[in-house]
C-alpha angles and dihedrals in degrees: 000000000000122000088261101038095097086062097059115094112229126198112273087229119273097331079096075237115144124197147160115260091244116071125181117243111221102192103106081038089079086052099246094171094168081062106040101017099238136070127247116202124223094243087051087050096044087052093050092050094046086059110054087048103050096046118296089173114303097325117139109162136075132175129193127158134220090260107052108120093344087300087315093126088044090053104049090041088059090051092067096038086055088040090054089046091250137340111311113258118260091030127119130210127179132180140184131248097229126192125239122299096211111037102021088236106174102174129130084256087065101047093050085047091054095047095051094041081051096055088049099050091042098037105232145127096215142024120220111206112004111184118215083234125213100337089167084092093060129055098281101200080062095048095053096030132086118307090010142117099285092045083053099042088055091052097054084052091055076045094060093241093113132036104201126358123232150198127227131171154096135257100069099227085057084051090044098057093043089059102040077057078086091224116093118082088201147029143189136224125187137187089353112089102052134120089269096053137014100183092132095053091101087053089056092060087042095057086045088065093047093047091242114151109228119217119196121224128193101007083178099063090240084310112307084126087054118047092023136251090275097041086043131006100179126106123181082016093280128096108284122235127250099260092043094058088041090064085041097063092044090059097053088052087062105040084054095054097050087040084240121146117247090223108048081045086054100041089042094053082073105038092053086056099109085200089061123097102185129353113215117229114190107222123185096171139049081233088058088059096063098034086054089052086043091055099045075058106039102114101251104191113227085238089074098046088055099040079058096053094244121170107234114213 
């Protein structure tokens, strides 16, 4: 990765997408405090918003999902978008069908009743790029199956109510068996390709076959690799485990000892990824957007990369 390299936008695949390798990450934008511990108000998250939209550095690219916040973040992004008479050119914005908060329906209905809810709260006619997100709360043999989510998510798209269709979630082998489907043009991994733990390093190669474009979420492991073990030794925002601290505060040995920050090593551990199209950085503040663009720059020397045991590709 050269030192540039972070600013360039790549194609998102084969969606003829093209975006920046950071993307910015909406979810505490919807103000979501049982999940991240603090508040965000609706005038911090309009002028966040604001930001990243009108030129926070190269960034053009922002995701979001339905149940952020209970469609919060939809909602105020869709404020700005209205207030800027429609999305900038050039930018691109993805979200995510989710199925229903209260009673985990997961059934083609709901999916056509969150894309829709998505397009009004945003105000647009179309999505971009909508992501089939976590269906490894639902039966999957009935999500991919006849008459299911995925059958419904691909008609809103001949519709013309989707661009390009998704893939978001979590366990690897869920993720595996969405992608080998042979119809979604992204996914999404999150929590799982950090400096704490690769497992998803194999899907990566999966979705490369497919010609998925993988997009890479919480390189920071909900922040673990960023606070610190001791300041915080949580990762997927639950307590980590023994064997996983234990790596954390390894890392930190050794980005102290290189006077390299744990979090530009950790954000640029994915950035430096060649199979990666976009990593997602979660921001809450104006202040997050130019300390994300400070760490993809901050000089990380090879030696740390390889006292880590760090693959280098």
């Amino acid at each position: 990765m050269t030192t540039d390299s972070w600013l360039q936008k790549r194609p998102l695949g084969k969606t003829g997408l093209e975006v920046t390798p950071i993307c910015f990450g909406a979810t505490a934008l919807g103000n979501m405090p049982a999940t991240y511990g603090y508040s965000v108000g609706l005038d911090q998250a309009l002028d966040v918003i604001r930001a990243i939209f009108t030129g926070i550095g190269p960034v053009n690219f922002l995701d979001t999902a339905a149940e952020y916040g209970n469609g919060e973040s939809e909602r105020r992004i869709g404020l700005v978008i209205r207030e800027l008479g429609g999305l900038p050119p050039g930018f691109v914005l993805s979200t995510k069908a989710d199925r229903d908060s209260e009673t985990q329906d997961f059934s083609a209905a709901q999916m056509r009743r969150s894309v829709e809810s998505s397009l009004e709260k945003l105000g647009l006619e179309q999505i971009q790029l909508l992501y089939l997100h976590d269906p490894e709360y639902g039966n999957l043999d009935e999500i991919m199956g006849k008459g299911g989510a995925v059958e419904e998510l691909l008609r809103c798209k001949e519709e013309g109510l989707i661009a390009h269709l998704g893939i978001a979630g979590g366990p690897i082998d869920v993720m595996t068996r969405f992608v080998e489907m042979g119809v979604f043009e992204a996914a999404i991994s999150h929590n799982r390709y950090t400096l704490l733990n690769t497992e998803a390093d194999p899907f990566w190669d999966t979705c490369a076959k497919y010609g998925v474009a993988c997009v890479n979420a919480a390189p920071y492991g909900s922040g673990i690799l960023v606070k610190g073990p001791s300041n915080y030794p949580r990762y997927r925002y639950q307590p980590a485990p023994p064997e996983l601290l234990k790596r954390a505060f390894q890392v930190e040995e050794v980005c102290k000892k290189y006077g390299v920050t744990m979090a530009a090593a950790a954000l640029q551990f994915s950035l430096r990824d060649p199979r990666l199209t976009a990593t997602i950085v979660g921001v809450a503040e104006k202040d997050h957007l130019e300390e994300t663009l400070k760490l993809a720059q901050e000089q990380i020397p090879p030696e740390l990369w390889q006292e880590l045991g760090v693959e280098t590709r």
